[in-house]
ChimeraX commands (.cxc) that place a marker at each C-alpha (Angstrom):
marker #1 position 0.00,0.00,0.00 radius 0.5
marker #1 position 1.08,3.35,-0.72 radius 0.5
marker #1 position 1.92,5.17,2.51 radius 0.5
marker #1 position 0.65,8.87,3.34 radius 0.5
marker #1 position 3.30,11.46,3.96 radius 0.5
marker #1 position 2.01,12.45,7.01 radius 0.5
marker #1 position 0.22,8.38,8.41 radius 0.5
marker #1 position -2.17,5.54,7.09 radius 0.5
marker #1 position -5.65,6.25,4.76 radius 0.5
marker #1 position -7.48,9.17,6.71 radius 0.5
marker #1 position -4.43,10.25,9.10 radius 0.5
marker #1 position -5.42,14.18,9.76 radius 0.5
marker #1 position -2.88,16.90,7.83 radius 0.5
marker #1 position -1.75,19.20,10.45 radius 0.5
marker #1 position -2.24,22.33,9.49 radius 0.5
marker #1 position -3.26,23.84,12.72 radius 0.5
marker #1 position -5.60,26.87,10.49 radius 0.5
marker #1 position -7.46,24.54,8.66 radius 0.5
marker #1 position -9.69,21.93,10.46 radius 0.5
marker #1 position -10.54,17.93,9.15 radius 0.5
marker #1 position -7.95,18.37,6.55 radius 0.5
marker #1 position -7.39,14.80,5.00 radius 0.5
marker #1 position -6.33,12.99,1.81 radius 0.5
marker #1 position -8.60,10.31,0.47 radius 0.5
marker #1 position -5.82,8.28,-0.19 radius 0.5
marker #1 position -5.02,5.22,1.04 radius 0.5
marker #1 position -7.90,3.14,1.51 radius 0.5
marker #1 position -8.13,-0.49,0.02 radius 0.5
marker #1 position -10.52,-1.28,-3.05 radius 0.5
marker #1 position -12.29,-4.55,-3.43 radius 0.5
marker #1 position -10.36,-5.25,-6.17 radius 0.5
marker #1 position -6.75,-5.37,-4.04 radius 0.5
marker #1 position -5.24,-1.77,-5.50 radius 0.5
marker #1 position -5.92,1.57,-2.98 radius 0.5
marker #1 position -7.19,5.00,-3.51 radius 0.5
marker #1 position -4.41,7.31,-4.70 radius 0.5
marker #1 position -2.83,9.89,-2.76 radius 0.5
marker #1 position -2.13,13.94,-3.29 radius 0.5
marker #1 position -5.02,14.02,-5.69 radius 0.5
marker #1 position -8.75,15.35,-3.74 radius 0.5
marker #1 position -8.39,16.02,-0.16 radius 0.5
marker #1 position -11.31,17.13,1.93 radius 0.5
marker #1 position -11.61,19.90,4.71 radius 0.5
marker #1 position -13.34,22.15,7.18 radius 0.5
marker #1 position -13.69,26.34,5.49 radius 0.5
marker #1 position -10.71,27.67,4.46 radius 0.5
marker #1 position -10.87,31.52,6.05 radius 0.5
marker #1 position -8.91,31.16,8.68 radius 0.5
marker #1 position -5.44,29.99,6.81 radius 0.5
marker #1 position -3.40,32.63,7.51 radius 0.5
marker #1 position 0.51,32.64,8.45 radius 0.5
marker #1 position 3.12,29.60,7.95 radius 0.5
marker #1 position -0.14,27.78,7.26 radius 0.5
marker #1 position -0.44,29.16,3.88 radius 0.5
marker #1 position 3.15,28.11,2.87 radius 0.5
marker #1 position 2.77,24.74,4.40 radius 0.5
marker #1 position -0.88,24.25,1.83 radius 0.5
marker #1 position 0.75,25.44,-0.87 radius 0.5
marker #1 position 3.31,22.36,-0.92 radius 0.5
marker #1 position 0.04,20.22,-1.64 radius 0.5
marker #1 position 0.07,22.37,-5.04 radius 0.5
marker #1 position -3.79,22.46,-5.10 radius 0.5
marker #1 position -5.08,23.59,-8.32 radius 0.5
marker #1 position -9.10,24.11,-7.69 radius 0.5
marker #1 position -10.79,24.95,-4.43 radius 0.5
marker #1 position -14.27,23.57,-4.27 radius 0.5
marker #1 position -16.57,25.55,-2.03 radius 0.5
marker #1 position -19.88,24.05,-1.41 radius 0.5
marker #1 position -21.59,26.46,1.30 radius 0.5
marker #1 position -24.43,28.53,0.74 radius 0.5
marker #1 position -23.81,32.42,-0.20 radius 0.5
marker #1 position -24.29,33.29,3.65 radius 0.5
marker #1 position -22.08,31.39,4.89 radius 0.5
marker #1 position -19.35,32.36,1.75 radius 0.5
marker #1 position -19.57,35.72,2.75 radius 0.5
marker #1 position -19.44,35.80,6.70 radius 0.5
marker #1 position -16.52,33.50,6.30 radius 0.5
marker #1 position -14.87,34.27,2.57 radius 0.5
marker #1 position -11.68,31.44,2.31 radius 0.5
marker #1 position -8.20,32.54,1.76 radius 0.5
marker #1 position -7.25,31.40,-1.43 radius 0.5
marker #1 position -3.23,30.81,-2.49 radius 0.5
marker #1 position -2.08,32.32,-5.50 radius 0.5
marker #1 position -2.66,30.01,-8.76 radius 0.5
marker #1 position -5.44,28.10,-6.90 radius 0.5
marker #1 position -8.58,28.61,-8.62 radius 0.5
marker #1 position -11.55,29.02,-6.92 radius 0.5
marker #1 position -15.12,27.25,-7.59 radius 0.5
marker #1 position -18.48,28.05,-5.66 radius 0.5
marker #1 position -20.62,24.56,-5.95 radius 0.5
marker #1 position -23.67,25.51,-3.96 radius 0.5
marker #1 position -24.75,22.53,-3.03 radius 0.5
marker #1 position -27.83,23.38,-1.16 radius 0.5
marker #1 position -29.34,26.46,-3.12 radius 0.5
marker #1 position -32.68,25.02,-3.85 radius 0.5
marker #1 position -33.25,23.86,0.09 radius 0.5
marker #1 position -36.03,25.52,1.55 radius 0.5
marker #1 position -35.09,24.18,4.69 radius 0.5
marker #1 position -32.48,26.60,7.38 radius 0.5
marker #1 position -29.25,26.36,6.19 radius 0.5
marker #1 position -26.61,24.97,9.09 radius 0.5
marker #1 position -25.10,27.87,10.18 radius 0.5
marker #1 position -28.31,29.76,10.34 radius 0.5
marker #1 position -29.49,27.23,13.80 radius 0.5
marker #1 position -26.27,28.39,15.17 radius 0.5
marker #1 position -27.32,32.02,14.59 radius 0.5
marker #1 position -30.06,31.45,16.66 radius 0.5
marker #1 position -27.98,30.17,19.81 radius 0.5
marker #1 position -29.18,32.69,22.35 radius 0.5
marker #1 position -32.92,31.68,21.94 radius 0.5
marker #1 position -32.45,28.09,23.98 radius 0.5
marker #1 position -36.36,28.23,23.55 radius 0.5
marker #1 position -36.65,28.01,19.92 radius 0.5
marker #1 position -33.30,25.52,19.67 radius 0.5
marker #1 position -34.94,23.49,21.69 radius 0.5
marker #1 position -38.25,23.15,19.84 radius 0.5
marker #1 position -36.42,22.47,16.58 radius 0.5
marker #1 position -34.22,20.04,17.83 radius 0.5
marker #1 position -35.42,18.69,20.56 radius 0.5
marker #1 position -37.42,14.74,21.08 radius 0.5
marker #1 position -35.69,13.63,18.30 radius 0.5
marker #1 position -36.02,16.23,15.80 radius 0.5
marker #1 position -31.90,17.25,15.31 radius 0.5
marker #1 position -31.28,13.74,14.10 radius 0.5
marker #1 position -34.71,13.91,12.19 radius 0.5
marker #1 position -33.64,17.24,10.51 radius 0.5
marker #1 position -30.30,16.03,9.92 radius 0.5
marker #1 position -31.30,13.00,8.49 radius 0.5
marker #1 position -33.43,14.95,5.83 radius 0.5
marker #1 position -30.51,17.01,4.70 radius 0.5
marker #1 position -28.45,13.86,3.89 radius 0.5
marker #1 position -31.76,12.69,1.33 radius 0.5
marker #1 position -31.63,16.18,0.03 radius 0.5
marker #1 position -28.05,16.19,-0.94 radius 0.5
marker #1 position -29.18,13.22,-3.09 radius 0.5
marker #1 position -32.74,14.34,-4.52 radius 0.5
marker #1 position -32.08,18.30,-4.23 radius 0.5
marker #1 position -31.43,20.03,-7.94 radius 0.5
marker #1 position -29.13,22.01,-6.62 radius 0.5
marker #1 position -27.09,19.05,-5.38 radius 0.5
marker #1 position -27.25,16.92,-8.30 radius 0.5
marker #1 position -26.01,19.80,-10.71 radius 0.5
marker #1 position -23.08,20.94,-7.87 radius 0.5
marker #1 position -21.96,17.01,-7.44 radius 0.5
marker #1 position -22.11,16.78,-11.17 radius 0.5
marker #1 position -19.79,19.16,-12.06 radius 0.5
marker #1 position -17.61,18.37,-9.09 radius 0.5
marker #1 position -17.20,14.64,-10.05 radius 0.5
marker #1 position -16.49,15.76,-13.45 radius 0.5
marker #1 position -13.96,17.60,-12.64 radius 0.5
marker #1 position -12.39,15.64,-10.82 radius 0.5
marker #1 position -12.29,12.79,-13.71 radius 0.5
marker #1 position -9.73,15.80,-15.35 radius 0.5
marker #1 position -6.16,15.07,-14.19 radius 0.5
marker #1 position -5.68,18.50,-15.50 radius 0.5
marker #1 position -7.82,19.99,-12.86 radius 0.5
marker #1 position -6.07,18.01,-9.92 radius 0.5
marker #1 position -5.18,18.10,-7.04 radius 0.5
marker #1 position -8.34,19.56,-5.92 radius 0.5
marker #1 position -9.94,20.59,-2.01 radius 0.5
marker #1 position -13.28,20.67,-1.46 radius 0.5
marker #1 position -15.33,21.67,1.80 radius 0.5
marker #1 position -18.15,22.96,3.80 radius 0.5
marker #1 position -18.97,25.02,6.96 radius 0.5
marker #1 position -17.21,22.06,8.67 radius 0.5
marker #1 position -16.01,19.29,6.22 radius 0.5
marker #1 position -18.78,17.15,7.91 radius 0.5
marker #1 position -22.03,16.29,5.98 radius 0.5
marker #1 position -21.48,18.43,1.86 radius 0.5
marker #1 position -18.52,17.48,1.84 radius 0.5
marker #1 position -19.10,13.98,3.77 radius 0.5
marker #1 position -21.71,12.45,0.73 radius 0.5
marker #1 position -18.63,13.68,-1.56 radius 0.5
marker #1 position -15.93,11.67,-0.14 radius 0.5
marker #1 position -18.41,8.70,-0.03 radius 0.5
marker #1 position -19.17,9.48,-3.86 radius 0.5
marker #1 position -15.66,9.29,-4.56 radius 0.5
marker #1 position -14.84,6.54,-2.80 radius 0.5
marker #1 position -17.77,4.15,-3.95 radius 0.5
marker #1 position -17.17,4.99,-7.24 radius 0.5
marker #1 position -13.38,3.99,-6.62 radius 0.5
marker #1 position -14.73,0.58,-5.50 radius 0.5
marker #1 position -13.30,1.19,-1.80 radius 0.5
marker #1 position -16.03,-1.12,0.28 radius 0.5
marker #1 position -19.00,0.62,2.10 radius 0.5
marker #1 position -17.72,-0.32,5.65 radius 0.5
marker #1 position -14.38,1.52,4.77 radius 0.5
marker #1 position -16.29,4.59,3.16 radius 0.5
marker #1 position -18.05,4.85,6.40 radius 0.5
marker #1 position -14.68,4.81,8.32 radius 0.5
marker #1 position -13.49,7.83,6.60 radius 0.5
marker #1 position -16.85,9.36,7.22 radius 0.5
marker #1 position -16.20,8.67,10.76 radius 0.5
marker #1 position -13.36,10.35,11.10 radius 0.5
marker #1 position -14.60,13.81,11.07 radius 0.5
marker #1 position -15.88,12.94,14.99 radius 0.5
marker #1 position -12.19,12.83,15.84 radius 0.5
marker #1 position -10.29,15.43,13.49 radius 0.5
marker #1 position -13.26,18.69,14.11 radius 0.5
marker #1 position -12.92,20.19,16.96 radius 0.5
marker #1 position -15.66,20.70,19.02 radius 0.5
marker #1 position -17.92,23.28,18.89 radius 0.5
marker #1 position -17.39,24.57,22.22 radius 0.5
marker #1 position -17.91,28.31,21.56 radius 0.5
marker #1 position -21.69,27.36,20.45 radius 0.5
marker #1 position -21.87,24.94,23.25 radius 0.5
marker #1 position -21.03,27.84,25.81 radius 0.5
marker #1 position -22.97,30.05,24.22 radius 0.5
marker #1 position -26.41,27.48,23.84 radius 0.5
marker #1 position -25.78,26.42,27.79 radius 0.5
marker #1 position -25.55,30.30,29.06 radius 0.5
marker #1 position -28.76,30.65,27.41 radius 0.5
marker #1 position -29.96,28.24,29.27 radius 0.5
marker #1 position -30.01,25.45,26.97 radius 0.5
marker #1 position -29.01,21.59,27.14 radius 0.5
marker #1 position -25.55,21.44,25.02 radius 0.5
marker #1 position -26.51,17.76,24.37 radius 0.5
marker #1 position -28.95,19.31,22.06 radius 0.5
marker #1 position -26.46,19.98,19.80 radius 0.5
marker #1 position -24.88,16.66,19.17 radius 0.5
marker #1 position -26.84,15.67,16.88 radius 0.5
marker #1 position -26.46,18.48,14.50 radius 0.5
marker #1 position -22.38,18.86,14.72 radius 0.5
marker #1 position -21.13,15.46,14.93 radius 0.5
marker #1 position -21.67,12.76,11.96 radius 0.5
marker #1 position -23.52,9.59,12.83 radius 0.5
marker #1 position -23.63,6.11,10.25 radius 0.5
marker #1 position -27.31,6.79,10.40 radius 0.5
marker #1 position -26.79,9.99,8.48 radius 0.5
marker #1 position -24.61,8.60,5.59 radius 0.5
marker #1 position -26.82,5.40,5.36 radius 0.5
marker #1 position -29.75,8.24,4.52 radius 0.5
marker #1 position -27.78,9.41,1.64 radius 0.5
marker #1 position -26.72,5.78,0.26 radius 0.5
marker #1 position -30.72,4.52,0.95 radius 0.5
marker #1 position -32.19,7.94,-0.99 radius 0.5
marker #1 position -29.68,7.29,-3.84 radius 0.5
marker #1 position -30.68,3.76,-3.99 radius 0.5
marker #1 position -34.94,4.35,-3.54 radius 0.5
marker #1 position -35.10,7.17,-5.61 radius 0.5
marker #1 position -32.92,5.12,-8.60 radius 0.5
marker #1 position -32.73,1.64,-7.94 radius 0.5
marker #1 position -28.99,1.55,-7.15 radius 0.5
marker #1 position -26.26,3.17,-6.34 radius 0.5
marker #1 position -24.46,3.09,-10.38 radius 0.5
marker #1 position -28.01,4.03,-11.34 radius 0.5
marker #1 position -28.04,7.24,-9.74 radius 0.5
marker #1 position -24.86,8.19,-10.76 radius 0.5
marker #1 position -26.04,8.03,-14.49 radius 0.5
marker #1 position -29.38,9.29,-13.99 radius 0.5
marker #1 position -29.62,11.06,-10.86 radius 0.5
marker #1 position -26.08,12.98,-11.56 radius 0.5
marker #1 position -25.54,12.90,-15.35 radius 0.5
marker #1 position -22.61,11.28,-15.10 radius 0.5
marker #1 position -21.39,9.18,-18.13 radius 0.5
marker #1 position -19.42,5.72,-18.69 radius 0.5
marker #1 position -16.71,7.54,-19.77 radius 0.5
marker #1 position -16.23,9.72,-17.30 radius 0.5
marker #1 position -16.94,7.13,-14.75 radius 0.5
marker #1 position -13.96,5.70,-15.95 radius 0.5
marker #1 position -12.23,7.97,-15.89 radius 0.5
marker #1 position -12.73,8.74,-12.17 radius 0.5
marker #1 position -11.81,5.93,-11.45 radius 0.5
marker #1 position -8.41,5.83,-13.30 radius 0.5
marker #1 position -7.55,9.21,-10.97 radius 0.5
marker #1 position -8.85,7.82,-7.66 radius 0.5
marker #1 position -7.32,4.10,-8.11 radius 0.5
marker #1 position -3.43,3.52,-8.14 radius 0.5
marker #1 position -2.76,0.16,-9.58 radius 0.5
marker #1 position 0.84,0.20,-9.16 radius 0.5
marker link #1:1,2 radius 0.2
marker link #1:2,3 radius 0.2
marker link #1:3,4 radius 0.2
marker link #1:4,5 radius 0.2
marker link #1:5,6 radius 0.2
marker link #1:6,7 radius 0.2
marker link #1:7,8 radius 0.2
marker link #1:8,9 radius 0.2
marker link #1:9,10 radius 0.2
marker link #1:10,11 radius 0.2
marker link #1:11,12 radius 0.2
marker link #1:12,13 radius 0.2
marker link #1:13,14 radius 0.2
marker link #1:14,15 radius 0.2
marker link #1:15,16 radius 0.2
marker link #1:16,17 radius 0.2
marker link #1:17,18 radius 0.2
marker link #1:18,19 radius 0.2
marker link #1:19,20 radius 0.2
marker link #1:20,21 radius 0.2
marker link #1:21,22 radius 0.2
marker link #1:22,23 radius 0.2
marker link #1:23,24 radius 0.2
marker link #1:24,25 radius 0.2
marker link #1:25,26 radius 0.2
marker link #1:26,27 radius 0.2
marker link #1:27,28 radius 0.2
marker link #1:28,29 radius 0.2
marker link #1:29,30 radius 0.2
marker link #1:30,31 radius 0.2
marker link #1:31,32 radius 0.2
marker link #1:32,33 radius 0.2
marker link #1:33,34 radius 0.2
marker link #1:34,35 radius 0.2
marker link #1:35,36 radius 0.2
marker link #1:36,37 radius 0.2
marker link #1:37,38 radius 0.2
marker link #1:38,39 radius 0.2
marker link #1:39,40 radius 0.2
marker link #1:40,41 radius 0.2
marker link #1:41,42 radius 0.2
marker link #1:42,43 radius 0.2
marker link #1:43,44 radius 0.2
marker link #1:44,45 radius 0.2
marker link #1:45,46 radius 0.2
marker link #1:46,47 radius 0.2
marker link #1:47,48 radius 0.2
marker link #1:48,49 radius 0.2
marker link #1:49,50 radius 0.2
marker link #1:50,51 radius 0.2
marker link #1:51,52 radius 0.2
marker link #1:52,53 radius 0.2
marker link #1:53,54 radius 0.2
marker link #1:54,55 radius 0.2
marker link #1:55,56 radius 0.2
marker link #1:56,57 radius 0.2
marker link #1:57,58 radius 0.2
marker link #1:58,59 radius 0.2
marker link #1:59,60 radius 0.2
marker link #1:60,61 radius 0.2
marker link #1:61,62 radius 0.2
marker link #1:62,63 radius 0.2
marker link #1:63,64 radius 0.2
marker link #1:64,65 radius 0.2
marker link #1:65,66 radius 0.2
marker link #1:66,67 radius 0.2
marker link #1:67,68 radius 0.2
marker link #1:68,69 radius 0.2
marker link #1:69,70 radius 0.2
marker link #1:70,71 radius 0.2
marker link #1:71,72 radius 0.2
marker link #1:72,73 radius 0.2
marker link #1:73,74 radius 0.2
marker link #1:74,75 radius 0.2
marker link #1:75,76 radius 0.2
marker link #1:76,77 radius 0.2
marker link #1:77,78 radius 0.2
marker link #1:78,79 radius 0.2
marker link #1:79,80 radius 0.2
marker link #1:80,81 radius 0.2
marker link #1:81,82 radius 0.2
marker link #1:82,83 radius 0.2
marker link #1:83,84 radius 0.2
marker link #1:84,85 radius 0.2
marker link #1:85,86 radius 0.2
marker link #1:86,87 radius 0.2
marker link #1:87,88 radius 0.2
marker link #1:88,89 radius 0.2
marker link #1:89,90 radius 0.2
marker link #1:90,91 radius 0.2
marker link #1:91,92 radius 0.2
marker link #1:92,93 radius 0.2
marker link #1:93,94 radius 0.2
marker link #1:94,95 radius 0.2
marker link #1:95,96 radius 0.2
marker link #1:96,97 radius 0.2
marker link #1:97,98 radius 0.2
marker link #1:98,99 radius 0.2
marker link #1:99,100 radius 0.2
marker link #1:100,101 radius 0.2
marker link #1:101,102 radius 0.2
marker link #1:102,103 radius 0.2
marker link #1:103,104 radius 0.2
marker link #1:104,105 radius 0.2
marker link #1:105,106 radius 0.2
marker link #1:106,107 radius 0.2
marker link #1:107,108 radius 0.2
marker link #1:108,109 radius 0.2
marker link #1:109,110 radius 0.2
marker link #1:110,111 radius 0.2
marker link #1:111,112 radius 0.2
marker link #1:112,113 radius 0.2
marker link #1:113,114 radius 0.2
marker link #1:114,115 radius 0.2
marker link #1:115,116 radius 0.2
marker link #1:116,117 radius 0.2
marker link #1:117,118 radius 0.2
marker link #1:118,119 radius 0.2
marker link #1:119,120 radius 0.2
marker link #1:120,121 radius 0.2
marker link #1:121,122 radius 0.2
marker link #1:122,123 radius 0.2
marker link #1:123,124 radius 0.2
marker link #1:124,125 radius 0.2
marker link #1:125,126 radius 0.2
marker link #1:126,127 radius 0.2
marker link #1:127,128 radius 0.2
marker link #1:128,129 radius 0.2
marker link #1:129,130 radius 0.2
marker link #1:130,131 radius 0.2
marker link #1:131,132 radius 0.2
marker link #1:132,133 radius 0.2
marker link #1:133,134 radius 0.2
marker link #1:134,135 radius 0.2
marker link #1:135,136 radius 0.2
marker link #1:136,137 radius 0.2
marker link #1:137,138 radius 0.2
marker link #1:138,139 radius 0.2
marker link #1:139,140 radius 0.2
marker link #1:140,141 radius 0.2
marker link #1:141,142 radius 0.2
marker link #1:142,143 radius 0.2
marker link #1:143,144 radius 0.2
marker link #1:144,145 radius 0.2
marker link #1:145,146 radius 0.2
marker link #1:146,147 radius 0.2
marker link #1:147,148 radius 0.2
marker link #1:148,149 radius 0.2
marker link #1:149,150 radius 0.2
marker link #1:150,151 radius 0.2
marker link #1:151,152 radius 0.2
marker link #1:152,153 radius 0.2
marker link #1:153,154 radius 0.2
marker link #1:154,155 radius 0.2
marker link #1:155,156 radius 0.2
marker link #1:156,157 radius 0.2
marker link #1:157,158 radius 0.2
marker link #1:158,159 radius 0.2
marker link #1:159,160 radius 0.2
marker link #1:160,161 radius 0.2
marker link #1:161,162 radius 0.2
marker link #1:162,163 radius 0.2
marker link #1:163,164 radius 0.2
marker link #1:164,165 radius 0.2
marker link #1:165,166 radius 0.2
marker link #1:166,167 radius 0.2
marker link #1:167,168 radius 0.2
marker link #1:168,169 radius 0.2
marker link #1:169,170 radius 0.2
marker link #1:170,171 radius 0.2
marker link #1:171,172 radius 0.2
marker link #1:172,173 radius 0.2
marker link #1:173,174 radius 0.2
marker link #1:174,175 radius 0.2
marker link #1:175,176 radius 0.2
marker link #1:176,177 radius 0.2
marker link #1:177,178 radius 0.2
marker link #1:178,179 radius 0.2
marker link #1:179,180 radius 0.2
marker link #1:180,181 radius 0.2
marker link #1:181,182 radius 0.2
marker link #1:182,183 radius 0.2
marker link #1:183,184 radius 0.2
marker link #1:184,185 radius 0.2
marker link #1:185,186 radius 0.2
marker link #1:186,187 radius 0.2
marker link #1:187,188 radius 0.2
marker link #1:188,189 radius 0.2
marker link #1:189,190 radius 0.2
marker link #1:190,191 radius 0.2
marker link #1:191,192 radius 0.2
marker link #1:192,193 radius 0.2
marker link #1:193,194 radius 0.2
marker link #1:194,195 radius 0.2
marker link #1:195,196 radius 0.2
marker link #1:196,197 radius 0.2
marker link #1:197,198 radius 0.2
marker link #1:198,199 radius 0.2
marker link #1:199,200 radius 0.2
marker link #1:200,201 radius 0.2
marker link #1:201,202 radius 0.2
marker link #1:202,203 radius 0.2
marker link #1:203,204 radius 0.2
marker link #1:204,205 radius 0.2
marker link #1:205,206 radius 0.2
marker link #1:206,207 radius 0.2
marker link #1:207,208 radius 0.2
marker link #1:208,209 radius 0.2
marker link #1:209,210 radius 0.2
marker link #1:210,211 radius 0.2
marker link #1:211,212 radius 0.2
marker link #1:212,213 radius 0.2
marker link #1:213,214 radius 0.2
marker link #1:214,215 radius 0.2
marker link #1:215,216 radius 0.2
marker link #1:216,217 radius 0.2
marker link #1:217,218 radius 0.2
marker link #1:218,219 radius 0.2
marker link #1:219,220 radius 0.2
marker link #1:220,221 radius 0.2
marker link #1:221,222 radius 0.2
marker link #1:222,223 radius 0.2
marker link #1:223,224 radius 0.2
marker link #1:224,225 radius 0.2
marker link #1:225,226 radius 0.2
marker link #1:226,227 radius 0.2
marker link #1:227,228 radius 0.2
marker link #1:228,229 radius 0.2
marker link #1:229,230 radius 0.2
marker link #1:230,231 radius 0.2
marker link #1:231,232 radius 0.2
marker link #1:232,233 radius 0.2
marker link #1:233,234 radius 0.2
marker link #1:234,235 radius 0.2
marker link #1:235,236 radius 0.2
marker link #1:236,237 radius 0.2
marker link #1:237,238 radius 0.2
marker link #1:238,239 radius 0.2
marker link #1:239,240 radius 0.2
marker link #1:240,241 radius 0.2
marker link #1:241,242 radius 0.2
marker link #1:242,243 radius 0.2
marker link #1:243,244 radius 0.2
marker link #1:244,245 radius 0.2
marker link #1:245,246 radius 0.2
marker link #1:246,247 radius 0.2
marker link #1:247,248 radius 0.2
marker link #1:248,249 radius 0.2
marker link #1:249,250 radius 0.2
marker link #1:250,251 radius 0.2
marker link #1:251,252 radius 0.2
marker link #1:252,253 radius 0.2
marker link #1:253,254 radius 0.2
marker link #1:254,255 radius 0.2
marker link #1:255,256 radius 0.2
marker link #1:256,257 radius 0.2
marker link #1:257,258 radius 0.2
marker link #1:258,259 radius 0.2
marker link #1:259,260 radius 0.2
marker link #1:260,261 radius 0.2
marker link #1:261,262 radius 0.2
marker link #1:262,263 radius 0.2
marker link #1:263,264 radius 0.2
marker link #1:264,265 radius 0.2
marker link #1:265,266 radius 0.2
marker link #1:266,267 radius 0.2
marker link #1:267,268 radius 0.2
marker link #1:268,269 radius 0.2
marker link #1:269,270 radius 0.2
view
């Protein structure tokens, strides 16, 4: 197996500015080869690289930026982009009518209205739905479209993409990735995993929700991953379009060709 500069498939890059920074390198495909490395890595927002940081990304040479937040949360928090990185806005959620993520935590001071949204079940409920959206959303099947079509383009690699967080957007398109490179569900849901141990917690909004009198435990739900979420997206691709291939022709547009393609950038044979 190839190794990873910096440990084994899914070991966190330490750059201290930029949070769940990881390669999707690494990890084993049912047919014996691995995922390749220093081609699509996955992270939190990009606004606060700043300082030796920046130096330290640029040795991963990244030629696109993927950014798949909403235009609110673009703006409060714009990323810092290196020179000769170009930047792409994939707004994956634009046709939601449902609150965007980082408009709950907007509303952290009112413990009363927190708590009716997310309380007796209704944060994993709510989270739940976005994961089928980011399958059956417009919006979402255009933004993963293009995304996985660009990176089928060796041309256009190595590429970031990311969220608010790196968590759930940018969670269904690791898992994309991966299943397309034949890497085994189980595995996929490893690297999902991960995010619980490489974002920091949330413990300004935690402070913030308790000193408003609210229960922080509220809030686990909607900032940490669970399988349950990622098996939403998987079941709503499958439902909606009979499998999981099927929804990648159908469902995203994608082609044979450039299915193969994909595949010939995200699998090292050697």
């Amino acid at each position: 197996m190839i190794r990873n500069p910096v440990g084994g498939p899914g070991a966190q890059i330490p750059i201290p500015t930029v949070a769940n920074l990881r390669d999707l390198g690494g990890w084993p495909t049912r047919d014996g080869a691995v995922t390749r490395h220093g081609v699509l890595f996955r992270s939190a927002s990009l606004d606060r690289l700043v300082g030796a940081d920046v130096e330290t990304f640029a040795r991963f040479r990244i030629a696109q930026i993927f950014d798949l937040r909403t235009r609110a949360e673009r703006e409060a928090e714009p990323d810092v982009v290196p020179a000769g990185t170009t930047y792409r806005i994939l707004d994956i959620l634009q046709d939601s009518t449902r609150p965007a993520p980082a408009d709950l935590l907007d509303r952290l001071d009112d413990a009363a209205a927190i708590t009716e949204a997310l309380g007796e079940g209704r944060g994993t409920q709510l989270h739940r739905e976005r994961y089928r959206e980011l399958v059956t959303l417009p919006s979402a099947r255009e933004c993963y479209r293009q995304f996985l079509t660009e990176a089928s383009s060796v041309g256009s690699l190595p590429i970031v993409f990311h969220c608010a967080t790196g968590a759930d957007r940018t969670g269904w398109g690791a898992a994309l990735l991966l299943l397309i490179a034949g890497v085994a569900e189980d595995d996929v849901m490893a690297e999902y995993l991960l995010t619980n141990e490489q974002l920091p917690a949330p413990t300004d909004a935690i402070e913030r929700f308790s000193a408003a009198g609210g229960d922080p435990a509220l809030l686990e739900p909607v900032t940490r991953v669970r399988p349950e979420y990622l098996q939403a997206s998987i079941a709503a691709a499958r439902n909606t379009y009979g499998s999981f291939d099927l929804y990648l022709v159908h469902g995203l547009g994608i082609d044979r060709e450039t299915l193969a393609s994909l595949r010939s950038v995200l699998v090292d044979r050697s």
